[in-house]
N, C-alpha and C positions, 0 to 999 in steps of 0.2 A: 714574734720577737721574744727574746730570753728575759723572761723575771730576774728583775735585779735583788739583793738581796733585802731588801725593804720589802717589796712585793712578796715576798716566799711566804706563806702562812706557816706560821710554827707547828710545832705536833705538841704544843702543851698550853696550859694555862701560866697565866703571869704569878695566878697566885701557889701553883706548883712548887712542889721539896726541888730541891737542886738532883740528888736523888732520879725523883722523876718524869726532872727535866732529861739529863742524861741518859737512862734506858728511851724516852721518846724518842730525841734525837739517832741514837741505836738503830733503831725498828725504821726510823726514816730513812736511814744509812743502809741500810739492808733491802727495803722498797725501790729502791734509785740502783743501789750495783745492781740489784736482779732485770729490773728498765733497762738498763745500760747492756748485757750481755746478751739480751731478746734483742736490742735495736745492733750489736753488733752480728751476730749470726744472722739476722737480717737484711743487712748490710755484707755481708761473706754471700749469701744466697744472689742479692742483686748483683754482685760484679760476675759471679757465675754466669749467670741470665744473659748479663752482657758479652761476655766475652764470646757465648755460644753465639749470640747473635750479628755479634763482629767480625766472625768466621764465615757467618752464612755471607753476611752483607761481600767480604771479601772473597770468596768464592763466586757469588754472584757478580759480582764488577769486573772479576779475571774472566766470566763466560761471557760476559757482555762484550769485552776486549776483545774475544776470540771471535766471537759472531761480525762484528765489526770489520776485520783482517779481509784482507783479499783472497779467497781462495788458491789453493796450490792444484799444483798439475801432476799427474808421475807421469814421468819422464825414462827412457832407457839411454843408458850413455854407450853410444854405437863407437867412437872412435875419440882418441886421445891426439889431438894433432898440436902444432906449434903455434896454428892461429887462435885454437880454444878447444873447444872439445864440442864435438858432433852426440848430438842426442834425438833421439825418434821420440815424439809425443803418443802415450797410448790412444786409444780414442780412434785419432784422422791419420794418424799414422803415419805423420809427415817429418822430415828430419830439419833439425836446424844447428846451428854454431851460436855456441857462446862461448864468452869467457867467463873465468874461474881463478877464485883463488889459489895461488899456492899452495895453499894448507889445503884449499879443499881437492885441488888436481890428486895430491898424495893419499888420499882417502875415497878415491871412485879408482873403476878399469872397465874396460870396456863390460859390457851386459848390467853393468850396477843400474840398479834403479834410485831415480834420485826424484826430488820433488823443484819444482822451476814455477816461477811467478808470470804474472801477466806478460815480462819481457823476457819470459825465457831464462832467466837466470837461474842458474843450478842457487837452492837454500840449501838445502840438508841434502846427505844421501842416507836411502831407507833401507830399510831391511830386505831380504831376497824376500820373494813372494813367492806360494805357493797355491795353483789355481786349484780352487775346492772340485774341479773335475779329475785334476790331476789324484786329490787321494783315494777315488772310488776303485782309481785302477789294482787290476793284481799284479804285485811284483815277485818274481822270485829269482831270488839270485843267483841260485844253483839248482834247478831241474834235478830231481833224481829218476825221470826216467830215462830210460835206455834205447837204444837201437833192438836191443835183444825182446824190448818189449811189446815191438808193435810187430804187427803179421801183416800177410795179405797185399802190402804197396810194397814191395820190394823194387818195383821199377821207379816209382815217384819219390821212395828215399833214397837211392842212388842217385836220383837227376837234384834234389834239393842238398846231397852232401855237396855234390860238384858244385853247387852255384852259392851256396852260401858256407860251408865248412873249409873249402879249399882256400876259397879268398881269407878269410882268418885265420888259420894255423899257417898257411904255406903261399902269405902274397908275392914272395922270390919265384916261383911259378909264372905270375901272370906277366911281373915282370921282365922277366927271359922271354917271351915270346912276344911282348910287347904290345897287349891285348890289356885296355882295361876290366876288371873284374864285374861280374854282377853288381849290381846293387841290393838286387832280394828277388823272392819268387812271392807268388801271386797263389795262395791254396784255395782251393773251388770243391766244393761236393757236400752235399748233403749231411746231418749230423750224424756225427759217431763214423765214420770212415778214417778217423785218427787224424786229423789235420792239426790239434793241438798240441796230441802225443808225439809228432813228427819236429814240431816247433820247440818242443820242452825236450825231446831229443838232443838235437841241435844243438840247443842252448847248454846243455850239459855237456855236449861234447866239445863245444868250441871255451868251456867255462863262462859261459855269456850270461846276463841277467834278461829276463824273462819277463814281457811285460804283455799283459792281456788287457785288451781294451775293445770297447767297440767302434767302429772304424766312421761310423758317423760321428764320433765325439772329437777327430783328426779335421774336418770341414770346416773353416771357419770365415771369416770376410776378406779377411786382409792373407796375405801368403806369407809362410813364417810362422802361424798363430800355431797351428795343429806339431808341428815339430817342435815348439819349442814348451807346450803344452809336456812331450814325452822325455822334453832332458830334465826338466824340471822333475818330474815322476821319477826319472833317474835317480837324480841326486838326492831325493827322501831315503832312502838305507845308506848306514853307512856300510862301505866297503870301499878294496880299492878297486884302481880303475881297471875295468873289464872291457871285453868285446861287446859289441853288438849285434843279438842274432836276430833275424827281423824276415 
């Protein structure tokens, strides 16, 4: 409890000059501000202390909230229809229909990956993703070798212009005859016989981007996984849209 002023002990004697009552009084005046500006910077230090510690409490209470939430799913949004919007769960791979808000219909299209709750309902949509196998691949966008540069398979790069050059520069061709195009050819033989050099050929010649991969890293559970594994790879460079020499 605070000393009332009866209780204060003076700084002088009663039989004291008036004199050196007043310098006491001074020095006691001087002993108290100085008390006074230690308990206030002391007081500035505690509300510091606090305030750090009002941040932690509240960051910790906002992770405890988040711990708490129900986990989310990602989700791909396969179709935009009238009844809701059709989504495949990653994972089991299974599709389902929900509905969506307005606002949110305007902000997904089909391939968006979005996040969905216990009952399927689309919450947010995410950002595209990018499989960390997808960036080991080598991409190149333009091949600068040649035809002129490979020797020796002059039969095996005439049969690979025909089945993959012709369908890209000239599919009016397969058209008029009424024959669908290849799809790709299939290279086999031992290392250093040019199977690369004939593909980065190709890809130069039809302006195609160029992607090198190992062919076990296309194998995956579900079907769909491994091809879309390589458009994803795709679309890491910018440029515009090209052929595909394969």
């Amino acid at each position: 409890m605070t000393d009332t002023v009866e209780e204060v002990d003076l700084p002088y004697d009663e039989d004291a000059s008036q004199q050196e009552k007043i310098e006491a009084l001074q020095e006691r005046l001087e002993v108290l501000e100085s008390q006074n500006e230690d308990m206030r910077d002391k007081l500035l230090d505690a509300n510091a202390e606090n305030n750090k510690y009002q941040q932690k409490l509240e960051r910790l209470t906002h992770e405890n909230k988040k711990l708490k939430q129900s986990p989310l799913f990602v989700a791909t949004v396969q179709e935009l229809a009238e009844e809701g919007v059709v989504i495949k769960q990653h994972g089991n791979n299974q599709e389902a229909l929900t509905e969506v808000t307005d606002e949110m219909r305007e902000n997904i299209e089909p391939d968006s990956r979005v996040a969905v709750n216990n009952s399927l309902s689309i919450v947010k949509r995410l950002d595209d993703e990018t499989d960390v196998r997808a960036r080991v691949m080598q991409v190149d966008k333009s091949p600068d070798i040649t035809y002129q540069d490979i020797g020796g398979i002059e039969e095996q790069m005439e049969e690979v212009r025909e089945t993959v050059e012709l369908p890209l520069k000239q599919p009016e061709m397969f058209e008029d005859v009424g024959i669908d195009p290849p799809s790709g050819v299939l290279l086999h033989g031992p290392p250093g016989t040019g199977k690369t050099m004939l593909a980065k050929a190709v890809a130069n010649q039809t302006d195609a981007t160029f992607i090198k991969m190992a062919g076990s890293e296309l194998v995956h559970k579900f079907i769909g996984e491994g091809a879309k594994l390589v458009r994803e790879r795709s679309r890491r460079p910018p440029a515009t849209p090209r052929s595909s020499a394969r």
